[in-house]
C-alpha positions in Angstrom: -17.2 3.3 85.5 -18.3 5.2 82.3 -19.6 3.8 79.3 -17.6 4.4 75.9 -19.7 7.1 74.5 -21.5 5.9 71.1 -20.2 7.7 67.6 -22.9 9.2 65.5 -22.4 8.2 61.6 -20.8 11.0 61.1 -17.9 11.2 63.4 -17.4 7.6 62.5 -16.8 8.4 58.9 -15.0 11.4 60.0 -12.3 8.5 62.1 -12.3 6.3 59.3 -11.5 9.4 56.4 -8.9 10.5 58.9 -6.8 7.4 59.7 -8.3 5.6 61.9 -9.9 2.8 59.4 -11.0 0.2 62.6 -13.6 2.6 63.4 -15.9 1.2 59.8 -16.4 -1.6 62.5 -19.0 0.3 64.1 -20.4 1.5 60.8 -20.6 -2.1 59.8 -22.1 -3.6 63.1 -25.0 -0.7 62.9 -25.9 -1.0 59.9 -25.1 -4.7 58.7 -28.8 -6.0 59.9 -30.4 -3.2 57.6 -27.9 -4.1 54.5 -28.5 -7.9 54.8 -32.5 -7.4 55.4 -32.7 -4.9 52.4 -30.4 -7.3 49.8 -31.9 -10.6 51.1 -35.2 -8.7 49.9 -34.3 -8.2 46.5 -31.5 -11.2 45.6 -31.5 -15.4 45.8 -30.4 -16.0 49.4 -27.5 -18.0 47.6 -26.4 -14.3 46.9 -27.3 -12.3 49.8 -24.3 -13.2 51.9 -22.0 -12.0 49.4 -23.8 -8.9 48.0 -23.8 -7.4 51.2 -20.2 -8.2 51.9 -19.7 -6.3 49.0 -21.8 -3.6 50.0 -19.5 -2.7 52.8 -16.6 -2.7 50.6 -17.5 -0.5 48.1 -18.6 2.0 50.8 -15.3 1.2 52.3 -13.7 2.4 49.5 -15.6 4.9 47.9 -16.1 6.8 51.7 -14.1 9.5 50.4 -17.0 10.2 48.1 -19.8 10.7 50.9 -20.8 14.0 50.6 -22.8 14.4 53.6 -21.3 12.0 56.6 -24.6 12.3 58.5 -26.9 10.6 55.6 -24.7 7.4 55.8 -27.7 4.7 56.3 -29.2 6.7 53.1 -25.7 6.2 51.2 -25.1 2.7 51.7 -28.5 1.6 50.8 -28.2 3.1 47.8 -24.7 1.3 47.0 -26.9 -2.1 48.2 -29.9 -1.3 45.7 -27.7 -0.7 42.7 -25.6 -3.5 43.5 -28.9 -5.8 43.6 -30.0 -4.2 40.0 -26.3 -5.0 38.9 -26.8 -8.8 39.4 -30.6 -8.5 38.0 -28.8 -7.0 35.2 -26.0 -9.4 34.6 -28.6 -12.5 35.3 -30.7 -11.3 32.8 -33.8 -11.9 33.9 -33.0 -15.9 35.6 -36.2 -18.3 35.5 -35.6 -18.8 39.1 -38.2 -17.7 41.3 -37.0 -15.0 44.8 -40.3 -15.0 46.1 -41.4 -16.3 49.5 -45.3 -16.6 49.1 -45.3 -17.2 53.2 -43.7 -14.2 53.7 -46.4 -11.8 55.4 -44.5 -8.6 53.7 -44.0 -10.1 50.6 -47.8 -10.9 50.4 -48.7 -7.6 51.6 -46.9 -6.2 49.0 -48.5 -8.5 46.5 -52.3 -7.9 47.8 -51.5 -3.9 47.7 -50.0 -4.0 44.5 -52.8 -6.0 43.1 -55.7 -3.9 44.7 -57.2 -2.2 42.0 -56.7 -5.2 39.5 -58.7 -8.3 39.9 -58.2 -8.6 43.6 -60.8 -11.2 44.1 -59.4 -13.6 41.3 -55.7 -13.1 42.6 -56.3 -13.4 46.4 -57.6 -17.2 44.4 -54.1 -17.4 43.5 -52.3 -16.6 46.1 -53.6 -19.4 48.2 -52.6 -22.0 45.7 -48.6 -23.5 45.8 -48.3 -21.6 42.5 -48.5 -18.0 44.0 -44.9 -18.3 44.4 -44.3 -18.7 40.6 -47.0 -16.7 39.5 -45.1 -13.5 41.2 -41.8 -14.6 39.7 -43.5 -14.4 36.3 -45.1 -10.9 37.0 -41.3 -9.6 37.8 -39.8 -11.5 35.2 -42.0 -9.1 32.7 -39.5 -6.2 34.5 -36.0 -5.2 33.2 -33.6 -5.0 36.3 -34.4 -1.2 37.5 -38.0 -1.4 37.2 -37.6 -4.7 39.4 -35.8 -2.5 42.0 -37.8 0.2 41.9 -41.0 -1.8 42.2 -39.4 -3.9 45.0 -38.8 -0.7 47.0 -41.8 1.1 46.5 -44.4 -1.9 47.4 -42.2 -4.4 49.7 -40.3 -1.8 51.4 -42.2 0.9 51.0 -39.6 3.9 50.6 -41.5 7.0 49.2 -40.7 8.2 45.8 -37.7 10.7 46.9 -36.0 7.8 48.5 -36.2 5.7 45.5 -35.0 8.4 43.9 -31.8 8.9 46.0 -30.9 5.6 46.0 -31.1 4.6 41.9 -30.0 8.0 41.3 -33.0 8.7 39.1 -35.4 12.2 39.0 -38.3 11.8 40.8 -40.4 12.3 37.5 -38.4 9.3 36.1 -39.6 7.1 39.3 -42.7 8.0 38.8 -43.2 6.9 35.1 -41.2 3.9 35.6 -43.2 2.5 38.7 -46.3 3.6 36.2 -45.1 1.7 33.2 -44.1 -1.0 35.6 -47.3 -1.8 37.2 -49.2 -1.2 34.2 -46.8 -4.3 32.7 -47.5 -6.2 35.6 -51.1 -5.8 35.6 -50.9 -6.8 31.7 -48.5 -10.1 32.6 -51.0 -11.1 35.6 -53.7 -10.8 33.1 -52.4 -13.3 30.6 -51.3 -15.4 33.5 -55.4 -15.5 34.8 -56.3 -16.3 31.6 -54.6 -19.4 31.0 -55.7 -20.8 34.4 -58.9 -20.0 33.2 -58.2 -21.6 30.1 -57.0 -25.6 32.4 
């Protein structure tokens, strides 16, 4: 007895554009860990669930428009990241904290990002209970794309052409935004040390 050979991405999306639409099953199964791990990153978990239904839709439906069927991993990210950076957009900018200070990635990100920039007096922080605010309020100084882009570059760690791909942005314009970005964050974190200095 032979095992069903396994579709690549692309003759998948091939079935699917040609008819045969239970085939986006496989598509979904592969790829549904990385879609809810890369939207549960950057959205409330109240949200995730939905989002990356969503995700799956809209690829559904705009398959048509996948211009190279081998990239599709590439392609639905994208779709994911610009539908997170739709709800950052539409939330505009909520108080709430999406920040799990026990998270060993998310705290990597956070000691990486802050390496140049008072790294003694944060790595203070970051062992109190407030860590988990204290990032909130650093990303809450970010409009919606700069949060994404930020997000990728230092919790995910795509490299700049990746970001790039999926926000649909020039790499000069990632670059400058993840600049300006940091640069604000390192300015919010500064007035945020201060006023703990100030208890």
């Amino acid at each position: 007895m032979h095992d069903k050979p396994v579709l690549t991405d692309d003759q998948a999306v091939k079935q699917v554009l040609e008819g045969r639409t239970e085939v986006f099953c496989v598509l979904v199964e592969r790829y549904q860990d990385y879609i809810f791990r890369l939207v549960g990153r950057h959205l409330p978990e109240s949200e995730t669930r939905d989002a990356a239904q969503q995700v799956f839709v809209e690829a559904y439906e705009r398959l048509d428009r996948l211009r190279d069927s081998g990239s599709f991993k590439g392609w639905i990210g994208a779709i994911a990241v610009r539908r997170c950076a739709d709800f950052w957009r539409k939330t505009k900018r909520r108080r709430e904290v999406f920040f799990d200070s026990t998270d060993p990635v998310q705290m990597a990100w956070l000691e990486k990002f802050t390496a140049d920039d008072c790294q003694s007096d944060f790595e203070a922080l970051a062992r109190q209970r407030e860590a988990k605010v204290l990032v909130g309020k650093l990303l809450s100084a970010l409009n919606p794309e700069d949060r994404m882009a930020v997000g990728l570059f230092y919790a995910e760690e795509y490299n700049l052409e990746e970001i790039s791909q999926m926000l649909g942005w020039g790499l000069a314009k990632v670059k400058v935004r993840l600049h300006r970005a940091r640069a604000k964050m390192a300015k919010a974190f500064e007035v945020i040390r201060q006023a703990e200095g100030e208890r």
